[in-house]
C-alpha positions in Angstrom: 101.2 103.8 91.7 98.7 105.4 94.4 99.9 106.5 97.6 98.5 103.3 99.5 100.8 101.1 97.9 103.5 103.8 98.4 103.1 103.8 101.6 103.0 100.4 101.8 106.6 99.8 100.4 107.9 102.7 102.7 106.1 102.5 106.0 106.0 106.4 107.3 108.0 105.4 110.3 111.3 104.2 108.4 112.6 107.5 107.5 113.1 109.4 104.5 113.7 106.7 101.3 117.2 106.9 99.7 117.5 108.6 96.7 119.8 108.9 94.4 123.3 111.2 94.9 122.5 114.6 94.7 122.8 116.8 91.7 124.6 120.2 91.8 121.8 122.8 91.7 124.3 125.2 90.6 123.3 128.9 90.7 119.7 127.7 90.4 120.1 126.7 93.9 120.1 130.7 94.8 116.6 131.3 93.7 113.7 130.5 96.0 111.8 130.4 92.9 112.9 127.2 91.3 113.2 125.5 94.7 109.8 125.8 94.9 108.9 124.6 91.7 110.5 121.3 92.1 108.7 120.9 95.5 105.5 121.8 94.2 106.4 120.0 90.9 106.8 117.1 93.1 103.7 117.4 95.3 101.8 118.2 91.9 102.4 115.2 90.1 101.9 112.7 93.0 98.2 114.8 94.2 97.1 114.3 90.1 98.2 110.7 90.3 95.9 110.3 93.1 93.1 112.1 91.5 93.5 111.4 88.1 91.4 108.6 88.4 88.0 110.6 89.5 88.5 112.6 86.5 89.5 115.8 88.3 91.7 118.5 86.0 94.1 120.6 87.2 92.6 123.4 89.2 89.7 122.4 90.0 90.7 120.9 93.7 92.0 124.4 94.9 89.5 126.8 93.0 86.4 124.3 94.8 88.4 124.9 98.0 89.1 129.2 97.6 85.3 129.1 97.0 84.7 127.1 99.9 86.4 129.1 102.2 85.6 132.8 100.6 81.6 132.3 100.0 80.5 134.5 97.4 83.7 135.7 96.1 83.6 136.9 92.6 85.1 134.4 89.4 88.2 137.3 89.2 88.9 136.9 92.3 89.0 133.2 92.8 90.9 133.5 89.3 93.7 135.8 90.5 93.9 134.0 94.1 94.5 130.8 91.8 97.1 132.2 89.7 94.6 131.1 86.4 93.8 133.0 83.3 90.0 134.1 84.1 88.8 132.0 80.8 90.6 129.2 82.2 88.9 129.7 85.5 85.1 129.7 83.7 85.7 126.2 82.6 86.7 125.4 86.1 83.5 127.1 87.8 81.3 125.7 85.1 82.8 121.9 85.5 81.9 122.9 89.4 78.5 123.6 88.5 78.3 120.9 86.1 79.1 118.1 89.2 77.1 119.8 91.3 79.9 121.0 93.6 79.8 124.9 93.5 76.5 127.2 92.1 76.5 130.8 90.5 74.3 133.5 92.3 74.0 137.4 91.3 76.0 139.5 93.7 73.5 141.3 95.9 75.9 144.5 95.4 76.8 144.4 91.8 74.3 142.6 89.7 77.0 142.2 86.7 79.0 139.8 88.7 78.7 136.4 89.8 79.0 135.0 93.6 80.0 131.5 94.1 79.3 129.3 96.4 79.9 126.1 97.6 77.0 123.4 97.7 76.8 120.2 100.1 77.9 117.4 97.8 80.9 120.2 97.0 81.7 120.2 100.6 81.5 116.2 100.5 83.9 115.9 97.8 86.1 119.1 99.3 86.7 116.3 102.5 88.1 113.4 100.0 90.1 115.6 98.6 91.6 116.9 101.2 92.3 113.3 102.6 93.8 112.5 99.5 96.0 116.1 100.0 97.1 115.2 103.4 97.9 111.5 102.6 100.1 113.2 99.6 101.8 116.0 101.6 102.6 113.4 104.3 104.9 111.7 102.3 106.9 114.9 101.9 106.3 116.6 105.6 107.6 114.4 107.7 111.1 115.7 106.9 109.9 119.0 108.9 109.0 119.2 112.8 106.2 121.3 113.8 107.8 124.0 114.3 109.7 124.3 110.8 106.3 123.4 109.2 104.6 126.1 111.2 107.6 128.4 109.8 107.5 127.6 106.4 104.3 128.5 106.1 104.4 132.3 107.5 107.3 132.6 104.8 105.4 131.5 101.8 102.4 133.5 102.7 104.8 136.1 103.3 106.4 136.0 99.7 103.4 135.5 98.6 101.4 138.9 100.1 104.7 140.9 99.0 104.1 139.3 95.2 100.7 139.8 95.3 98.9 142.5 97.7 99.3 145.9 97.6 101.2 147.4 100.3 98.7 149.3 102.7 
């Protein structure tokens, strides 16, 4: 079912849709870590409904975007900002190349490495995808005001830099 008819059995308006009692998370429900999985499990599976259909794999929506918004980074660095195994993350620049979405240039600096980058008809398909992100996330957000939305975010970019960066 795609989020149009979704949305129209549950106009956005009406409130959050019943579900069914809750389960007991047990101790689970003391690790950030599988709370976030089952949101993002959640948000995963209705996003690759939705896309499924243009023939998109997993992957390939937010490495197009990372490139989009870092021009010229370097294939291990969009595959560690990813969180994909760098031969997992040459299929997904080559299927970007292959649509005509993203190109391959030499680094000016380093002539062993490759800079991507972005091309117009990636840009165009970057804007329906992010449509078809918002209309997804929707569904979910509007169980957060502003404010706890702008909230949540500082925390998980916070956990995130403390998994991920160095310390300076």
């Amino acid at each position: 079912m795609n989020l149009k008819s979704r949305a129209a059995k549950r106009p956005m308006d009406a409130g959050p849709a019943r579900s069914a009692p809750a389960v007991s998370l047990g101790r689970l429900g003391n690790f950030v870590g599988f709370r976030l999985r089952r949101v993002q499990n959640q948000l995963s599976r209705n996003f690759t409904a939705v896309t499924t259909e243009l023939g998109l794999r997993q992957g390939l929506f937010s490495s197009l975007a990372i490139v989009a918004a870092n021009p010229g980074i370097s294939q291990s660095e969009l595959s560690r900002e990813v969180g994909l195994d760098k031969s997992v993350t040459v299929t997904m620049v080559d299927e970007m190349e292959k649509f005509g979405w993203a190109e391959r240039r030499r680094s000016p600096e380093d002539r062993r490495r490759h800079a991507l980058y972005v091309t117009d008809a990636g840009a165009a398909k970057l804007d329906e995808l992010f449509a078809l992100m918002e209309q997804t996330e929707a569904e979910v957000l509007h169980a957060l005001t502003p404010a706890e939305m702008a909230l949540l975010s500082e925390l998980l970019d916070r956990m995130y830099d403390a998994i991920v960066r160095d310390e300076p």
